[in-house]
BASE-423803 format. One line per 10 residues: their letters; for each residue x negated, y, z negated of C-alpha. Coordinates in steps of 0.5 Angstrom, whole numbers. Example, Ala and Ser with C-alpha at 12.3 -4.5 7.8 and 13.67 -1.06 7.14 Angstrom:
// residues 2
as = -25 -9 -16 ~ -27 -2 -14 $
//
This chain:
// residues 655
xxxxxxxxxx = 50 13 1 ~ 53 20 0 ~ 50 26 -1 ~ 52 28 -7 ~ 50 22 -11 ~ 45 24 -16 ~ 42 20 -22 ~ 46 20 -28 ~ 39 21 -33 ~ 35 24 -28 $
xxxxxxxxxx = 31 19 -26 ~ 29 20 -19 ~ 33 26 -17 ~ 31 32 -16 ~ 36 37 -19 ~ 34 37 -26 ~ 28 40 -24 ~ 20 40 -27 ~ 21 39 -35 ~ 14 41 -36 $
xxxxxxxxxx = 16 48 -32 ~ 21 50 -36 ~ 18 48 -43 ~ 12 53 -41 ~ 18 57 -39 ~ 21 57 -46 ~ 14 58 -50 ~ 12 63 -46 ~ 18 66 -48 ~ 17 66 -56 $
xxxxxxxxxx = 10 69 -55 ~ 13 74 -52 ~ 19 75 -57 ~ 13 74 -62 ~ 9 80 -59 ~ 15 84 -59 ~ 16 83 -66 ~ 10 85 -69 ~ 10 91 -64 ~ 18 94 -67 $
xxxxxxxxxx = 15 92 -75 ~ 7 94 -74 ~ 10 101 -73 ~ 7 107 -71 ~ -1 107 -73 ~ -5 113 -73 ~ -11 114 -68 ~ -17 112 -73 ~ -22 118 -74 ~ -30 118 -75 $
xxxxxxxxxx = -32 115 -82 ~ -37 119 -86 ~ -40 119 -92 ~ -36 122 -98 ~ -42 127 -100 ~ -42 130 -92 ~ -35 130 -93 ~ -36 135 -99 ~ -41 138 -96 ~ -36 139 -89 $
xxxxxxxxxx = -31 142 -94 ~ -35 147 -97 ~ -39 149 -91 ~ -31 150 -89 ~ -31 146 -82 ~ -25 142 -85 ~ -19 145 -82 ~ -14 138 -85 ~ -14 132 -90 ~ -10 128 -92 $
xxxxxxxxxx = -11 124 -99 ~ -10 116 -101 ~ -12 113 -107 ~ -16 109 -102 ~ -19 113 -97 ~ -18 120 -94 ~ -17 122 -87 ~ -17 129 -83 ~ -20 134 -78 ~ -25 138 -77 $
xxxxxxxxxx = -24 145 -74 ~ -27 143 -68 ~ -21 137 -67 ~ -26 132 -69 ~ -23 126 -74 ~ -27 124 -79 ~ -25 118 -84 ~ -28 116 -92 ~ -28 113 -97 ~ -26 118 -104 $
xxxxxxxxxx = -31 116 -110 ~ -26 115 -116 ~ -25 120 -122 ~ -27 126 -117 ~ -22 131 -120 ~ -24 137 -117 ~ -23 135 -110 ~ -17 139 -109 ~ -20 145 -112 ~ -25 145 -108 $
xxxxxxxxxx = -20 144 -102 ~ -17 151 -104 ~ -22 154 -105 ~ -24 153 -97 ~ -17 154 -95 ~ -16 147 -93 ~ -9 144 -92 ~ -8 138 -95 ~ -2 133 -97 ~ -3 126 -100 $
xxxxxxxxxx = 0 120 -98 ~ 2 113 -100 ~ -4 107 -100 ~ -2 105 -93 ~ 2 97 -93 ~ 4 92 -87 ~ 12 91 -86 ~ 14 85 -90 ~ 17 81 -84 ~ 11 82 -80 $
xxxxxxxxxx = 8 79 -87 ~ 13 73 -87 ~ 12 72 -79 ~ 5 72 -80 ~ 4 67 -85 ~ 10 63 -82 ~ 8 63 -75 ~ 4 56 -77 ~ 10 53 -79 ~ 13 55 -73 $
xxxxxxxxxx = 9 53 -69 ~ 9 45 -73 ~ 17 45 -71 ~ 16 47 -64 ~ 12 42 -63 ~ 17 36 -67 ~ 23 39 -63 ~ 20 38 -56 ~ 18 31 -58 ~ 25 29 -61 $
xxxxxxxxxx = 26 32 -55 ~ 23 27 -50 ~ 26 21 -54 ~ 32 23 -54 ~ 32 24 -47 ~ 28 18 -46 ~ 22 23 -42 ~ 25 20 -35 ~ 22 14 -33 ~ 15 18 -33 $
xxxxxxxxxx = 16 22 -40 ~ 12 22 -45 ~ 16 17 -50 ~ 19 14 -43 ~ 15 8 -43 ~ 22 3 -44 ~ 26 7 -38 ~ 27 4 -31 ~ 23 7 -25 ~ 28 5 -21 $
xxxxxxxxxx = 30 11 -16 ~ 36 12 -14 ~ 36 13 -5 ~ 40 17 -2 ~ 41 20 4 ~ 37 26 4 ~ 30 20 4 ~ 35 18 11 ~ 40 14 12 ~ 38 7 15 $
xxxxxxxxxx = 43 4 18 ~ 43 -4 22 ~ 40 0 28 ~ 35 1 26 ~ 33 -6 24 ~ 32 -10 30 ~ 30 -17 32 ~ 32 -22 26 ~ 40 -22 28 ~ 41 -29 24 $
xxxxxxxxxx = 39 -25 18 ~ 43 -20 20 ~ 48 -23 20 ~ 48 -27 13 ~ 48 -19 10 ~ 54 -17 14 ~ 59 -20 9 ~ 56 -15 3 ~ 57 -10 8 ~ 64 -11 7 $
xxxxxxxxxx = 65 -13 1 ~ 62 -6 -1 ~ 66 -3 4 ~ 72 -6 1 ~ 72 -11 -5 ~ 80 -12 -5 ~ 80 -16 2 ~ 75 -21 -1 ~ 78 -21 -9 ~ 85 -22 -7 $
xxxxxxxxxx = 84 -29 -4 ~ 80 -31 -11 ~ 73 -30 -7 ~ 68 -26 -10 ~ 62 -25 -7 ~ 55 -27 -8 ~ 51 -23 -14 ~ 45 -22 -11 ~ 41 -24 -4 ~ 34 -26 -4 $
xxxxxxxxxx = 30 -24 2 ~ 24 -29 4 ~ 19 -28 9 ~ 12 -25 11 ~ 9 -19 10 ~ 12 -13 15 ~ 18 -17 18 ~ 22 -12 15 ~ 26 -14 9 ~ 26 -7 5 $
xxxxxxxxxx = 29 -4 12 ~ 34 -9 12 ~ 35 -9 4 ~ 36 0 6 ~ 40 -1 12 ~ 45 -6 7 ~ 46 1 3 ~ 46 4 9 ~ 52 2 12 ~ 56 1 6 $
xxxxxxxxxx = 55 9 4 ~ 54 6 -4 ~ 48 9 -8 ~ 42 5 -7 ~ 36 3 -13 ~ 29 1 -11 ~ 25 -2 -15 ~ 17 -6 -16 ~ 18 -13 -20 ~ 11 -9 -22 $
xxxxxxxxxx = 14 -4 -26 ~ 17 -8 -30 ~ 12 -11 -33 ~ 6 -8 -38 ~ 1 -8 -44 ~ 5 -8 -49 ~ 11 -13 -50 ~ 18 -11 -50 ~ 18 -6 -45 ~ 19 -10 -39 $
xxxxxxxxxx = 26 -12 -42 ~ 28 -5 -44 ~ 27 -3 -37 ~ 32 -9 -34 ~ 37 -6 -39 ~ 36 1 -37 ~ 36 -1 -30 ~ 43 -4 -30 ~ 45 1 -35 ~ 44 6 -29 $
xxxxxxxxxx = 47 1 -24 ~ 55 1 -28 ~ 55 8 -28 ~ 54 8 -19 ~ 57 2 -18 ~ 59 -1 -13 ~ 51 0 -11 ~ 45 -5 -9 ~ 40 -5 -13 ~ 33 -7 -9 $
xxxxxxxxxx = 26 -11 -13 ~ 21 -11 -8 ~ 15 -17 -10 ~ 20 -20 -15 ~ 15 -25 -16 ~ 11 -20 -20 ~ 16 -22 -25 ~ 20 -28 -23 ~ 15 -34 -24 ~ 16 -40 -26 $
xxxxxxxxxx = 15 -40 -34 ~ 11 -43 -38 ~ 6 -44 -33 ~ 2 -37 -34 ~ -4 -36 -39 ~ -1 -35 -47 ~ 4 -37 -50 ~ 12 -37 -47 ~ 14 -31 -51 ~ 9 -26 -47 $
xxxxxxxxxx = 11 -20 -44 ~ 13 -22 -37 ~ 17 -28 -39 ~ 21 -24 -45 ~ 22 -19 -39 ~ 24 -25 -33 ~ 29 -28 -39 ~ 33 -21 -39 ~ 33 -21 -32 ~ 36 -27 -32 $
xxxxxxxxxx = 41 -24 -37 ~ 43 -19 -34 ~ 45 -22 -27 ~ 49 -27 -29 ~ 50 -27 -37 ~ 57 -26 -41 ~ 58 -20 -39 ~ 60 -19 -32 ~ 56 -14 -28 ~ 61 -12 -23 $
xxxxxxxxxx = 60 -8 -17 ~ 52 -9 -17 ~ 48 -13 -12 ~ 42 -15 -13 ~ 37 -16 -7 ~ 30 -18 -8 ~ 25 -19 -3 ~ 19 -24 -4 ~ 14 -28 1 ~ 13 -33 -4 $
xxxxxxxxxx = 19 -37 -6 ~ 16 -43 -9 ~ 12 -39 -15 ~ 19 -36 -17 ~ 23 -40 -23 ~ 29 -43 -21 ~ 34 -41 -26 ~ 32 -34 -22 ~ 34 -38 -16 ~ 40 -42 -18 $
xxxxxxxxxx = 47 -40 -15 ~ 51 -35 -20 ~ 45 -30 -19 ~ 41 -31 -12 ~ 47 -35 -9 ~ 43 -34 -2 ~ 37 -35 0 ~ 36 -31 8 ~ 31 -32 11 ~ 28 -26 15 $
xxxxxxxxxx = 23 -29 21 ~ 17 -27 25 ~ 21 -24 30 ~ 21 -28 37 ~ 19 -25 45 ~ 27 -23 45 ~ 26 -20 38 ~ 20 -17 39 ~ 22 -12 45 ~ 27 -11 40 $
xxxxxxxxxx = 23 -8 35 ~ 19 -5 41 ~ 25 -1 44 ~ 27 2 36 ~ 20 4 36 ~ 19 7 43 ~ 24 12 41 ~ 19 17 38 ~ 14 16 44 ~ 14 20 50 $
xxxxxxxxxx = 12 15 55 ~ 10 14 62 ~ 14 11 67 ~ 9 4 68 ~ 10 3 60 ~ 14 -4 60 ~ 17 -7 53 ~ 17 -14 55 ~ 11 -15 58 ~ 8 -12 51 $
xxxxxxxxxx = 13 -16 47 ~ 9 -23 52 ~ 3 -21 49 ~ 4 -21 43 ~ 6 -27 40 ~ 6 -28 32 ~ 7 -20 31 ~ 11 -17 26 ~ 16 -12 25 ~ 10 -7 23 $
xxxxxxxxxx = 4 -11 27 ~ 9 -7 32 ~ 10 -2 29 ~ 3 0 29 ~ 1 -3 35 ~ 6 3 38 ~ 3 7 33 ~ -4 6 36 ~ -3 7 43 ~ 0 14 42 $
xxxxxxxxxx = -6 15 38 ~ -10 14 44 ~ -6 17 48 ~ -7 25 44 ~ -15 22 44 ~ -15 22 51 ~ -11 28 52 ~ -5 25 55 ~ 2 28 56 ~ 5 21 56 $
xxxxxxxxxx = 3 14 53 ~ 2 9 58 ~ 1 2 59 ~ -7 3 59 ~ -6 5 52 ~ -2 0 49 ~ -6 -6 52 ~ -12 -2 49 ~ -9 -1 42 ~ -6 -8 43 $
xxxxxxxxxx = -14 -11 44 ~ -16 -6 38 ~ -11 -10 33 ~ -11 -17 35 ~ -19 -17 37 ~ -22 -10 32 ~ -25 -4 35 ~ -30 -4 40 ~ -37 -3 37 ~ -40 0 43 $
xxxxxxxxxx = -46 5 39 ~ -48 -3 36 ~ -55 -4 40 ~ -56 -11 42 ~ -62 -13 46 ~ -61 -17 53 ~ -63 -24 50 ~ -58 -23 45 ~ -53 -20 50 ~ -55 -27 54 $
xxxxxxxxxx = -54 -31 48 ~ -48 -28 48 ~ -45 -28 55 ~ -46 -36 56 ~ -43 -37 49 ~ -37 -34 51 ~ -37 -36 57 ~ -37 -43 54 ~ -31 -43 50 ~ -28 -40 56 $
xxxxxxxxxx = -29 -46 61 ~ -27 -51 56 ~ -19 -48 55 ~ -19 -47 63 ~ -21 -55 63 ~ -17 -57 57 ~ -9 -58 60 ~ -7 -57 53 ~ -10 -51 51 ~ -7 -43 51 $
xxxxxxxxxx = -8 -40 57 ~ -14 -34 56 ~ -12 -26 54 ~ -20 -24 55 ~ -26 -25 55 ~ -30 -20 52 ~ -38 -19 51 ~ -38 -13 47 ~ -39 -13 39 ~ -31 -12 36 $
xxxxxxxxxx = -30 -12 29 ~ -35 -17 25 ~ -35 -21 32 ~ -41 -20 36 ~ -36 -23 43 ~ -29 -26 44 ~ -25 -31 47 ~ -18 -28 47 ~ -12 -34 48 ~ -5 -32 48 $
xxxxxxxxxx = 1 -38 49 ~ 6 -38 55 ~ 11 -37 50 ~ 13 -37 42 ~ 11 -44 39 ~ 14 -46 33 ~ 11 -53 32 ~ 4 -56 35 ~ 2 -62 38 ~ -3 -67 37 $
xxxxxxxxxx = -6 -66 45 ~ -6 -59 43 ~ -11 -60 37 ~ -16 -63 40 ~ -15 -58 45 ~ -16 -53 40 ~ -21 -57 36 ~ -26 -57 43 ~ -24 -49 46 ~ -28 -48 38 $
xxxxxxxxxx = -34 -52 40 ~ -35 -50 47 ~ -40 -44 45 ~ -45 -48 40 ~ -45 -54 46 ~ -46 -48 52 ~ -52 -45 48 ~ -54 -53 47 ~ -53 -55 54 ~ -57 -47 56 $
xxxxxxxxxx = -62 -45 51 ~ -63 -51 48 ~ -63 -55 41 ~ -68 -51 37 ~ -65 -44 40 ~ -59 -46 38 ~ -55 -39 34 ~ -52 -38 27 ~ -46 -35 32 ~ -42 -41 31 $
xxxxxxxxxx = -40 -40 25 ~ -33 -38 25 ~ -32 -43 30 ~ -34 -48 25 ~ -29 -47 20 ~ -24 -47 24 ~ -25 -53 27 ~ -26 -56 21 ~ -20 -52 18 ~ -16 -56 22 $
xxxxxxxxxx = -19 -62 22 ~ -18 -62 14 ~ -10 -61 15 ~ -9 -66 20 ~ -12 -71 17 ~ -10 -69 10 ~ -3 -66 11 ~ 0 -68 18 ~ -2 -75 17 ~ -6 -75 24 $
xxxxxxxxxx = -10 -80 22 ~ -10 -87 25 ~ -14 -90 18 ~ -11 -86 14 ~ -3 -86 17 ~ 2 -82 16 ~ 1 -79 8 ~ -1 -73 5 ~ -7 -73 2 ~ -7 -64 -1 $
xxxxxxxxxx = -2 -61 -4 ~ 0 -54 -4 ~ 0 -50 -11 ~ 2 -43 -9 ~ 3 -39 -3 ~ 7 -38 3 ~ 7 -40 11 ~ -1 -39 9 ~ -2 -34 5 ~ -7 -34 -1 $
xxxxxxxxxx = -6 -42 -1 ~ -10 -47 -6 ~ -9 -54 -5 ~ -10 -60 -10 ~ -14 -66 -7 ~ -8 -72 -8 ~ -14 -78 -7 ~ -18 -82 -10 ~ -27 -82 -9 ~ -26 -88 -4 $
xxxxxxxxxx = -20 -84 0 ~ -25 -77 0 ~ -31 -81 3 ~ -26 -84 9 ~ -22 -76 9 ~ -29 -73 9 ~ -31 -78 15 ~ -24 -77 19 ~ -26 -70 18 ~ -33 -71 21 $
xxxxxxxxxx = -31 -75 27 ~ -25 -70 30 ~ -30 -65 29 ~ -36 -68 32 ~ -31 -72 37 ~ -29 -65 40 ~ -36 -63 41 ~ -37 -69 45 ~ -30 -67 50 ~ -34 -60 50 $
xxxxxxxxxx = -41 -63 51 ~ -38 -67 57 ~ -34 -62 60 ~ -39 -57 61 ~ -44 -61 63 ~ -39 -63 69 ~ -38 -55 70 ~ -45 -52 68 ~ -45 -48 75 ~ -38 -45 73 $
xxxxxxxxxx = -41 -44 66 ~ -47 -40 69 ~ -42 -37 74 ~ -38 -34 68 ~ -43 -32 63 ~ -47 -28 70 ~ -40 -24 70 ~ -39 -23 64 ~ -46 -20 64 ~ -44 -15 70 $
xxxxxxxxxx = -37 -13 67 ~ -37 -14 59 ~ -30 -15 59 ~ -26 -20 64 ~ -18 -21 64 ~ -15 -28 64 ~ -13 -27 71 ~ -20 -24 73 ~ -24 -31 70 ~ -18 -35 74 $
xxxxxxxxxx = -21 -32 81 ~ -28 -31 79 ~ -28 -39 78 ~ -23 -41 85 ~ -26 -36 90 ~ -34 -34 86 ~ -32 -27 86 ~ -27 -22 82 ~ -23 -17 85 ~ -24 -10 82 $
xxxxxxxxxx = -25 -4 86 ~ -32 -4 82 ~ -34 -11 84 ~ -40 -13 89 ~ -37 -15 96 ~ -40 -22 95 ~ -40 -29 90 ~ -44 -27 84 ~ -50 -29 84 ~ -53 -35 79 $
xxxxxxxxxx = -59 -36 76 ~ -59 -41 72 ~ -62 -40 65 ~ -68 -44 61 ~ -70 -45 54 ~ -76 -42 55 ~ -73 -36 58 ~ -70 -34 51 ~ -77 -31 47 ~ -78 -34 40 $
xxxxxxxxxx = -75 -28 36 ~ -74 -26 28 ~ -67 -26 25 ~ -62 -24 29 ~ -54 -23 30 ~ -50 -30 32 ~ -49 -30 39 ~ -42 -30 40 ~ -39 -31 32 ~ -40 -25 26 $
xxxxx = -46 -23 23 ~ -49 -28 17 ~ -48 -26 11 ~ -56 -24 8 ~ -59 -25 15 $
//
């Protein structure tokens, strides 16, 4: 992308200035031409004098007081002796006036009725129409330049933006972690670089890409850094702005927008959320000739119609593939699909790397430790992780960001910001330590399940307490040992506060550990086939969504085969709470050694839970020299109170 690229109609550039600025400039103009005309035409006007009764104008005359007097059919003016003017008003038929004048020795002289200038006349009784043709001019104005994409009469021009590299130029080295996808870009690089390598051997190149993957991997700084590399003009544009109230618009703004396109080609032209616009037809509310379909159909036209379009490359991003319509996703218009991941450990450090850039960091700060720790971030989870840790670092007045900072700023995004200003009385802390303490000692037993990150008793986000566990390494498909693990890990806090405080102290705490667990119960009986009575089927389907995201599903069963879903479902989830029961149960002391530490320390690292139940004591330089001591807990202990917060989940709805 070149800097001297503009718009060929002024959509998105900056050269042709503010329209409402020059149109006041040009108004303020004609006023001043009207002030300046009915200055020249008014001509000069005398200073206006006393008005006074015609008698005592007589009597002023004879008294002998006036030095002056001019005489008009239609009035009389003068000056006394004493400089003093003076106006009236003659009486008709008074023949003797300038008898009486002479007489006293006062020179006087007639004059003309006074009249307007003619043309001050015509400019004054044409100034409304004047007016009534500026206001025509300036409308026709705006349509006949389309008003740009946010004019008065634009309403049927592309929003389009045309970037260059005045908004930065992006190039592949700013893109780092998705090199497969990367790599299927490169030959539109080259092609925009030079067609002729390509089209000499009869090859043509793909007419539009479509990205495809979850929000904040990257996919619009993929598509800027494409335009970046090949140096060609670059159009951004949301599947939203195409659509609106009123029918046909949508479809003027496609056409509009490639018509921009052939005057830069060779260009990209980049639809951001395209599902907006591209879903499947026929499937909405309404009849098949609404605004969207008109707006999708011509779409379809555009890229791959009767008319070729050369030199244009359309590159799309969406994060729900499975809603678009498949003629948007047959070859000849989106002949690839790239697929832009959730970047791995190798990825990460990347992405963390390019974002480093910018930080002044300390010597102890390692991108690949942080990267181990944060499996399943994007790009802009990354991103804001690294944002986050210099934020804390100018908040604690440091001149580097060391890697304190990012392990804070990595809690805070993964578990929520603590909420230490929340008061907690010690029985809801007590409740809350053997919760916790409860789903730490079931991971730490079940072999399957993800080592413990943290665990911590102070109130973060909507939880009351958490238990933070991170993989060993990137997983990209779970197995059934490890659902169970998960299934059990979920239990844990209700089973602790069971085994502790007894059945009728039992707390609301458990809450989202409860829809998890039959979340996943729910999806390994009716979509992984998990299930021994039920086999290998699947039993829900997906309507709309993408790896998770804003999912609905459609039950694929009949009444008898609901009753023996919904009793799968029960018996994983009750079965879980047995493997809970029984393995804390088995390890009560370390329950109770646990939920002591987590009352005296409120936060325990993964390591620090690990040497607490080998050696009965921490290793931290503010830790008691001896174990820890245990007191074990009674249901009686625990006073009978009111409505209260969970122990260890989020806060009930209404409580």
């Amino acid at each position: 992308m070149s800097d001297n690229q503009e718009p060929e109609n002024g959509n998105g550039g900056n050269g042709g200035g503010n329209p409402w600025m020059k149109s006041l400039m040009i108004w303020g103009g004609i006023f001043l031409a009207l002030l300046l005309a009915v200055s020249l035409f008014g001509g000069p006007r005398e200073a206006p004098g006393t008005a006074i009764l015609y008698s005592d104008f007589k009597d002023k005359v004879a008294e002998g007081s006036v030095a002056e007097v001019k005489i008009a059919p239609d009035r009389i003016s003068g000056v006394l002796k004493n400089e003093e003017r003076f106006v009236t008003t003659p009486v008709p038929g008074d023949v003797n006036l300038t008898t009486q004048l002479e007489e006293a020795g006062v020179e006087y002289t007639g004059t003309q009725p006074e009249q307007m200038n003619v043309l001050l006349v015509v400019l004054i009784q044409a100034l409304p129409f004047l007016l009534i043709l500026g206001i025509a001019f300036f409308a026709l104005r705006q349509v006949q330049k389309g008003g740009g994409a946010g004019g008065a009469m634009g309403f049927g021009k592309s929003k389009a933006k045309l970037l260059t590299e005045k908004q930065g130029r992006v190039t592949f080295d700013d893109v780092a972690g998705i090199d497969e996808a990367r790599e299927e870009l490169q030959e539109i690089v080259e092609f925009l670089k030079d067609p002729q390598r390509f089209s000499k051997l009869g090859g043509q190149i793909p007419k539009g890409a479509l990205l495809v993957g979850s929000p904040g991997t990257g996919k619009t700084l993929l598509a800027r850094a494409i335009a970046g590399e090949a140096r060609v003009p670059f159009f951004t544009i949301s599947g939203s702005d195409f659509v609106e109230m009123f029918v046909g618009v949508g479809a003027s703004r496609v056409r509009d927008m490639f018509e921009q396109a052939k005057k830069n080609a060779p260009c990209i032209v980049f639809i951001d959320e395209i599902d907006a616009v591209g879903r499947h037809r026929g499937n909405g509310v309404g009849n098949s000739n609404d605004e969207r379909e008109q707006t999708l159909n011509q779409l379809l036209v555009e890229m791959d119609g009767f008319e070729a379009n050369e030199g244009i490359i359309i590159i799309a991003a969406t994060n729900r593939p499975d809603v678009l319509d498949p003629a948007l996703l047959r070859p000849g218009r989106f002949d690839r699909q790239v697929v832009v991941p959730i970047p791995d450990i190798d990825g990460r450090e990347k992405i963390l790397a390019v974002h480093m850039k910018k930080v002044p960091l300390a010597p102890d700060v390692n991108p690949r430790t942080i990267a181990r720790g944060t499996p399943g971030f994007s790009g802009a989870d990354l991103a804001n992780l690294v944002n986050e840790a210099a934020l804390l670092a100018a908040r604690r007045n440091k001149r580097l960001v060391a890697m304190q900072e990012f392990e804070d700023a990595k809690d805070k995004v993964m578990m929520g910001s603590e909420r230490r200003s929340m008061v907690m009385t010690e029985d809801e802390k007590k409740m809350t330590a053997y919760h916790e303490a409860g789903h730490a000692i079931v991971a730490v037993h079940e072999e399957a399940s993800d080592p413990i990150h943290k665990a911590t008793i102070i109130p973060r986000g909507r939880a009351l307490g958490m238990v933070m566990r991170l993989p060993e390494r990137d997983n990209y498909s779970y197995h059934r040992d490890k659902m169970h693990a998960n299934l059990s890990v979920s239990m844990g806090g209700r089973v602790a506060e069971e085994i502790i405080f007894g059945h009728d102290k039992v707390s609301s705490g458990a809450s989202s550990d409860i829809q998890y667990a039959t979340d996943l119960a729910r999806n390994m009986v009716t979509k992984w086939g998990m299930s021994d009575k039920l086999g290998p089927l699947q039993y829900e389907s997906s309507q709309e969504g993408y790896l998770g995201m804003g999912q609905t599903t459609r039950t694929m069963a009949g009444a008898e085969t609901n009753k023996l879903i919904d009793q799968e479902i029960k018996d994983l989830v009750e079965g879980a709470h047995k493997r809970a029961t029984d393995l804390l149960s088995t390890h009560e002391d370390q329950l109770h050694l646990l939920a002591q530490a987590m009352l005296e320390y409120e936060t325990l690292t993964g390591d620090e839970i690990k040497t607490l139940l080998e050696d009965g004591k921490i290793d931290r330089p503010d830790a008691p020299s001896g174990p820890i001591p245990v007191q074990p807990s009674q249901g009686s202990s625990i006073p009978k109170a009111g409505k209260r917060f969970g122990g260890g989940g989020e806060a009930p709805q209404g409580a």
